[in-house]
C-alpha positions, 0 to 999 in steps of 0.5 A: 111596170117600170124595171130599176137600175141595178148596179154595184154599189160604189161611195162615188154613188149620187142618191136618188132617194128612190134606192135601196141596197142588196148584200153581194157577198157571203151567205146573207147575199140578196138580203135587201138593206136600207144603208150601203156597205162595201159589198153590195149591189144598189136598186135604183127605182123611180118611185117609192111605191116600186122601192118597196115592191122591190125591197120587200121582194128580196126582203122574202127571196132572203128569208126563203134562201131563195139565193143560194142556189146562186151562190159561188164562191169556194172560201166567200160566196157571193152572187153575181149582179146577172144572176140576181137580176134575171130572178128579181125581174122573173119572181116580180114578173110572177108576184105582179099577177097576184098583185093584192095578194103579195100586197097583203102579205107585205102588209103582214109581213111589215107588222112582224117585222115591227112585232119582232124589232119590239121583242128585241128591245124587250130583250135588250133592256131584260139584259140590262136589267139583268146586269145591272141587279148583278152589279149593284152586288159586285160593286166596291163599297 
């Protein structure tokens, strides 16, 4: 397995297409993200097929709050670039061995995300409603 680049991310930064983002700072800190912000780190992979092992393996470290037993940081934690490094190549050495396990559960874990991005858009046109048969009674006449 090919092991990706990780750097702090920078606006000067050339895409390659195969990268995906990581949050530094605060207590959302490995959660993995799709666009780059201020603070974060970039994952530079060779292929698309190692951008989603590794994007969907932090996805799961974050949601775990695998990271913050490595935060620092008294007023903003943040983690450092190393620390993230070392446990990224460590979990995805001990996920590579179950490879069709984790894959499956990937699988799973993509169609809960896709279930709970359609819930929220329920919820989202639910409050709409909501305002609207409200204001259609506060409105001036």
């Amino acid at each position: 397995m090919h092991i990706p680049k990780f750097q702090t991310y920078s606006v000067k930064h050339q895409s390659t297409g195969f990268e995906f983002y990581i949050l530094s700072k605060g207590l959302n800190s490995g959660k993995s993200l799709l666009t780059p912000c201020p603070n974060s780190f970039v994952c530079i992979c060779k292929s698309q097929e190692q951008k989603d092992f590794y994007f969907w393996l932090l996805f799961g470290l974050w949601k775990a709050k695998y990271f913050h037993q490595f935060l620092t940081g008294s007023v903003i934690p943040f983690i450092r670039l190393s620390d993230l490094k070392n446990e990224i190549l460590t979990q995805a050495e001990k996920v590579s061995k179950q490879e069709k396990e984790y894959k499956n559960t990937v699988d799973k874990i993509k169609q809960l995300e896709e279930k709970e991005r359609a819930i929220r858009q329920n919820l989202a046109l639910i409050n709409d409603l909501k305002r609207a048969m409200i204001y259609r009674h506060l409105k001036s006449k």
